[in-house]
C-alpha positions in Angstrom: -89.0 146.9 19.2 -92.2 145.8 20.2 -95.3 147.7 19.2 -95.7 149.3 22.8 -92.1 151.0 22.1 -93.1 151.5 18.5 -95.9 153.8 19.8 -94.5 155.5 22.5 -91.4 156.4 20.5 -91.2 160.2 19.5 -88.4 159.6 16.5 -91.4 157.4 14.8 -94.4 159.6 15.6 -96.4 156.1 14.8 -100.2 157.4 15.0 -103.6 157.0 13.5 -104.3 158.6 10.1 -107.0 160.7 10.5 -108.0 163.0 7.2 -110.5 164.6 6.3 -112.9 162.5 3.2 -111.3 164.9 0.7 -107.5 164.1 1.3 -107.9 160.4 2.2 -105.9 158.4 0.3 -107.6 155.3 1.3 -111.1 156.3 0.6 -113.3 154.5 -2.0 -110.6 151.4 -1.4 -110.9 147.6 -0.1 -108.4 149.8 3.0 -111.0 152.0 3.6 -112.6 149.9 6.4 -109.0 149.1 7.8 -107.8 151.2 10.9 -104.7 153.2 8.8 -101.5 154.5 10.7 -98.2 156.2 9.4 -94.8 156.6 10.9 -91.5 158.1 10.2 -89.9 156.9 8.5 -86.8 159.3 7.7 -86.7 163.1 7.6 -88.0 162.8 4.3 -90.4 159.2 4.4 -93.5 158.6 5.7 -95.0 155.3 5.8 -98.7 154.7 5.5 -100.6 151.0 6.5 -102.4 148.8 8.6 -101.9 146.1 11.4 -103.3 143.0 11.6 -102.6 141.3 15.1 -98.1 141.4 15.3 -98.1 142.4 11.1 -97.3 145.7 9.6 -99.1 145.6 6.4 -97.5 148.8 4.3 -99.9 150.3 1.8 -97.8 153.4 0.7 -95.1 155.3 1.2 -95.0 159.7 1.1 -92.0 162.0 0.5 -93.5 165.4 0.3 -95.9 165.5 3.5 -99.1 166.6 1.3 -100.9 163.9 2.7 -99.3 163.0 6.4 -99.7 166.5 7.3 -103.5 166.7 6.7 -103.9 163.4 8.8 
């Protein structure tokens, strides 16, 4: 896939995370000037990181949703 069909794909929902200060994982980090996206991984999976030009760089990965469903 390239990253055009990675981000038009609904089964992914690859997007920007966007939390507020107080449930930002990446806050107070050497990420937290990095532009930070998840994706789906499975049902159950989320996937948090960055890019850096054709590189997914993965910083953590989520199986209850407490965090990728307040971002």
């Amino acid at each position: 896939m390239s990253w055009d069909d990675i981000k038009n794909s609904d089964g992914l929902e690859y997007k920007q995370y966007k939390p507020n200060k107080k449930d930002d994982w990446f806050r107070k980090t050497i990420y937290s000037s990095k532009d930070i996206y998840k994706f789906r991984i499975t049902q159950k999976y989320r996937c948090f990181g960055y890019r850096d030009m054709d590189k997914f760089f993965i910083l953590r990965f989520e199986i209850d949703h407490k965090k990728s469903d307040k971002g």
